[in-house]
C-alpha positions as CSV (number, residue, x, y, z in Angstrom):
1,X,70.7,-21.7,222.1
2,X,67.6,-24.1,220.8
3,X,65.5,-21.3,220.8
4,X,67.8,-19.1,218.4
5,X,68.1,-21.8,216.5
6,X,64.3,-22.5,216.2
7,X,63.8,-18.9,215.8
8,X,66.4,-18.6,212.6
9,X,64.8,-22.1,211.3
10,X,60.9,-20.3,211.1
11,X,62.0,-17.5,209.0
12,X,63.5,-19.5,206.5
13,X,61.2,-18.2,203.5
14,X,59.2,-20.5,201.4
15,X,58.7,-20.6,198.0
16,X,55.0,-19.8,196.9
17,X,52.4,-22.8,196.0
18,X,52.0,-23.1,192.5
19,X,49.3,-25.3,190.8
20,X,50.4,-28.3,189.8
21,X,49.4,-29.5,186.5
22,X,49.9,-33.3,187.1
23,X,48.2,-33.4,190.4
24,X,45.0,-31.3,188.9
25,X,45.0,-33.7,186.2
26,X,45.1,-37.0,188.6
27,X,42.4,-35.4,190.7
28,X,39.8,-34.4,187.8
29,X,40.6,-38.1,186.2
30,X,39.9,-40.0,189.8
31,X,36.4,-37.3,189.8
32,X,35.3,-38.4,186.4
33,X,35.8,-42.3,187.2
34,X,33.6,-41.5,190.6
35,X,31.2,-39.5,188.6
36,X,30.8,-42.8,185.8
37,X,30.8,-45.0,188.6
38,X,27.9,-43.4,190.4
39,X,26.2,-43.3,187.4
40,X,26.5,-46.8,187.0
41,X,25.2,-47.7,190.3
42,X,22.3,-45.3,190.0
43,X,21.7,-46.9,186.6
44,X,21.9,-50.4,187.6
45,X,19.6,-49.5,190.3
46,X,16.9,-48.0,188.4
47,X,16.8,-50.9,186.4
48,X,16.9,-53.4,189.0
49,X,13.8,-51.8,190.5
50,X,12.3,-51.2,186.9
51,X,12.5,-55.1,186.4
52,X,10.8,-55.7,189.9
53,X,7.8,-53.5,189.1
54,X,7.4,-55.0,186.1
């Protein structure tokens, strides 16, 4: 009986992935604050060692 019942429950059809248009837009707004951050550290490191050589 569980085993119909597991059987009838797996071929249940899903609806297709579609793109989500809020969830791209999260994601490329959380990679451009990475991007500026790393920028910034690679900045304020370049400048910390800039003022150390000099």
């Amino acid at each position: 009986m569980t085993q119909k019942a597991a059987a009838a429950e797996a071929r249940v059809p899903r609806q297709p992935s579609r793109s989500d248009p809020f969830g791209i837009t999260v994601l490329a707004a959380i990679a451009v604050v990475m991007l500026a951050w790393i920028a910034g550290l690679v900045w304020a490191a370049m400048a910390f060692f800039n003022w150390l050589v000099a």
